[in-house]
C-alpha positions as CSV (number, residue, x, y, z in Angstrom):
1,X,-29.9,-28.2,-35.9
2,X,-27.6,-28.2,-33.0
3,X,-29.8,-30.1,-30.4
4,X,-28.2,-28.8,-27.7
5,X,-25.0,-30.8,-27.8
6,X,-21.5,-29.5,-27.5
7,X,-20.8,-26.3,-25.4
8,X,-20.7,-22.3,-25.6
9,X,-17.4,-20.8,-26.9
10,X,-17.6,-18.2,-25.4
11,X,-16.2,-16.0,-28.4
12,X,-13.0,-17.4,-27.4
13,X,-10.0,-19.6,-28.7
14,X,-9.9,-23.1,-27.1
15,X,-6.5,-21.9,-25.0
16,X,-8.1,-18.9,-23.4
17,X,-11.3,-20.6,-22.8
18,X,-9.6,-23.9,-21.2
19,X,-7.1,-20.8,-19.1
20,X,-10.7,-19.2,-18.2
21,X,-12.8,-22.3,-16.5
22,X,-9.3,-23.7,-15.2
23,X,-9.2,-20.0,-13.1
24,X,-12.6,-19.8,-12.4
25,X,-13.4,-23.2,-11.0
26,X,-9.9,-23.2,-8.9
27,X,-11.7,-19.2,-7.8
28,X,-15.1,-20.8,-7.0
29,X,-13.0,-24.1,-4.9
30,X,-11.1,-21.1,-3.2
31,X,-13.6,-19.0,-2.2
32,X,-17.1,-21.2,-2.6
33,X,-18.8,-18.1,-4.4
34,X,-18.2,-15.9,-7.4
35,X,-19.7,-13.3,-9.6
36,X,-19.3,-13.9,-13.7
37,X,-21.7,-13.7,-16.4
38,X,-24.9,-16.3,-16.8
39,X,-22.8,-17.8,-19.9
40,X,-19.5,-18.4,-18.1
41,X,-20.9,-19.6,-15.0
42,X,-22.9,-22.2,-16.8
43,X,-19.8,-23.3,-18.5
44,X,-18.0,-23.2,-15.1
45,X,-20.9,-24.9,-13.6
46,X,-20.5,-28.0,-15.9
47,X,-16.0,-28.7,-14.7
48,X,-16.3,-27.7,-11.4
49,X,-19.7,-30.2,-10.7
50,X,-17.4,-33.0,-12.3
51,X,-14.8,-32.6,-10.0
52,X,-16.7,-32.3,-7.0
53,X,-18.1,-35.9,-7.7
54,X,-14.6,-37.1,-8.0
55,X,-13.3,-35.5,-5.1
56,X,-16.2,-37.8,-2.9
57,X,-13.7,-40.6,-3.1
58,X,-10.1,-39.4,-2.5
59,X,-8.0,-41.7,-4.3
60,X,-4.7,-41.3,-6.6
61,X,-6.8,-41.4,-9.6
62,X,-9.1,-39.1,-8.7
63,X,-6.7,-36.6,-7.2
64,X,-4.7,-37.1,-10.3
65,X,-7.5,-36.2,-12.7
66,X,-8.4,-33.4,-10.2
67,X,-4.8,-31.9,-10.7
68,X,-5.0,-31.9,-14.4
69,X,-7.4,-29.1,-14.0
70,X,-6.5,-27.3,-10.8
71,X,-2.9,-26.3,-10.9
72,X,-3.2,-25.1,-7.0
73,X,-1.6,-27.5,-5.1
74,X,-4.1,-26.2,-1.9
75,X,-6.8,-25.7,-3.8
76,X,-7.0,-29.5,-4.6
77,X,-6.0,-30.2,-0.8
78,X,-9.0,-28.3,0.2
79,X,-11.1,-29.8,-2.7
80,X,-10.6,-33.4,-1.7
81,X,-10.5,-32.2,2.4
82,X,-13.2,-30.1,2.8
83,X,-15.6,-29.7,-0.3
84,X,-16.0,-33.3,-1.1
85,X,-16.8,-35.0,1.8
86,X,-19.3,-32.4,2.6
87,X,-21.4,-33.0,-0.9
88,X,-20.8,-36.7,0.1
89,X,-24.8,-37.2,0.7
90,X,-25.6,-35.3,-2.6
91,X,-26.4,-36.8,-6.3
92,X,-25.6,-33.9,-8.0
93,X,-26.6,-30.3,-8.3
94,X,-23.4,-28.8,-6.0
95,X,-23.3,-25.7,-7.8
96,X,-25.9,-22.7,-7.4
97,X,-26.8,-19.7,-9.8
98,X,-27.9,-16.7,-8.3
99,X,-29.0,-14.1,-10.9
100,X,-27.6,-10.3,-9.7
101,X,-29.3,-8.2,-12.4
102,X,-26.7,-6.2,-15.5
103,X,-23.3,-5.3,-15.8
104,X,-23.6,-1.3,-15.8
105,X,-21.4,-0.9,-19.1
106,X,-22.1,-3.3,-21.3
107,X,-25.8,-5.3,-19.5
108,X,-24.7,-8.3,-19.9
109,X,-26.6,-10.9,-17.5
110,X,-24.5,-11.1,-14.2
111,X,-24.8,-13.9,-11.7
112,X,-23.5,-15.4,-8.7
113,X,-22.2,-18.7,-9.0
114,X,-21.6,-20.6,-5.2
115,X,-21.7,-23.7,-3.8
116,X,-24.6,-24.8,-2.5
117,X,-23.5,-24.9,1.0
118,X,-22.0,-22.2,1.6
119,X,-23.2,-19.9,4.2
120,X,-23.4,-16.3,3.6
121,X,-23.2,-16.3,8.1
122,X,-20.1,-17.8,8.2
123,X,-18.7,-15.2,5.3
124,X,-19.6,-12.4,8.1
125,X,-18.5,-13.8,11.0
126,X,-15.2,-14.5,9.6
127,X,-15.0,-10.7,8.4
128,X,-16.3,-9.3,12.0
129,X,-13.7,-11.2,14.0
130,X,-10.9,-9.1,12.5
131,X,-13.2,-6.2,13.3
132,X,-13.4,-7.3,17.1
133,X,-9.4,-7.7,17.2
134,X,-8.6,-4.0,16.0
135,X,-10.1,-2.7,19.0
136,X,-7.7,-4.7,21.2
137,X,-4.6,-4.2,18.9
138,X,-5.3,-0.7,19.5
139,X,-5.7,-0.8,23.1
140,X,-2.5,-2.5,23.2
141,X,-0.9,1.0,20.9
142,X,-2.7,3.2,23.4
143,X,-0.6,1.6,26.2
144,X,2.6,1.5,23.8
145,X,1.9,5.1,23.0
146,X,1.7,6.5,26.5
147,X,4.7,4.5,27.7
148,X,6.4,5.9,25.2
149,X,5.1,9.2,26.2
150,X,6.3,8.3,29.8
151,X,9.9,7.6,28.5
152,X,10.6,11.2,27.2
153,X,9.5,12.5,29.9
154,X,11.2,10.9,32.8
155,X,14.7,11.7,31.0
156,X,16.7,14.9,31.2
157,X,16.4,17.3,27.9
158,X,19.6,17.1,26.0
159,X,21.4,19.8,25.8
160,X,21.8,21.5,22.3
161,X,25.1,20.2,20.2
162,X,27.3,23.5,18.5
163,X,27.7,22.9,15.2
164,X,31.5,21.8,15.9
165,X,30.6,18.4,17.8
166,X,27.8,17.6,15.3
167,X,30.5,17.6,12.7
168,X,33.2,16.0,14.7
169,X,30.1,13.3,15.5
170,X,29.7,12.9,11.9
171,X,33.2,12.4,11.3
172,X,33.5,10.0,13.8
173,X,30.5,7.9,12.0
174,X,32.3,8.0,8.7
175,X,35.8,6.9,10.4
176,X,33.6,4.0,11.9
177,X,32.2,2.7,8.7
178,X,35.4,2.6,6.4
């Protein structure tokens, strides 16, 4: 009987497997919250909660053993920054499943796997501030657009070119560039 030791293959060679949680943990450091399947995100779960405990004490050692893992030199910045020192009070448990019901084509068990921090507020505010700058940028192109407008208007209409000085224009051009 297997006893519950080792770990899920995930139907997967050993490369593309260690490729997969080395992505998806540096995903879930970047962006504190990701959508997988139940069966990778409890294989996630079990890397990225190690790292987090080493990232509480930001040494060479630890960042070194941190890098082997997370190839993104910011990621690991932000890891040992920001995400460590904010599970400094917690024993464990820094991860979160979320279950989000079936994958449409094929039902497998989807779920959402964040830190258990994060806040789904700050997510929104950060997305309604660009919201809240469009209407000024496009003040700002209103009052572009109607100096603009101004600008036409205040000059004289040019007169129409004959065929002749359009071609002696061009020529000109051509002469320039040579």
């Amino acid at each position: 009987m297997n006893h519950r030791n080792g770990f899920n293959p995930l139907s997967r060679t050993t490369a593309h497997r260690r490729a997969m949680s080395r992505n998806m943990v540096t995903s879930l450091f970047r962006f504190e919250r990701i959508t997988t399947t139940k069966s990778k995100a409890l294989e996630v779960r079990k890397a990225a909660e190690k790292l987090i405990t080493r990232s509480k004490v930001d040494s060479v050692h630890n960042r070194r053993e941190a890098a082997k893992f997370i190839a993104d030199e910011k990621i690991l910045n932000k890891l040992f920054t920001e995400i460590g020192p904010r599970m400094k009070d917690r024993n464990g448990g820094y991860t979160r499943v979320l279950k989000i019901g079936f994958r449409q084509g094929d039902a497998a068990d989807m779920v959402i796997l964040e830190l258990v921090d994060y806040k789904l507020d700050s997510a929104e505010e950060k997305k309604a501030e660009p919201k809240a700058k469009k209407p000024a940028a496009k003040a700002s192109e209103k009052k572009a657009e109607s100096t603009a407008e101004k600008k036409p208007a205040a000059k004289k209409p040019a007169a129409k070119k004959s065929p002749a000085k359009k071609a002696a224009e061009a020529a000109d051009a051509a002469a320039d560039k040579e």
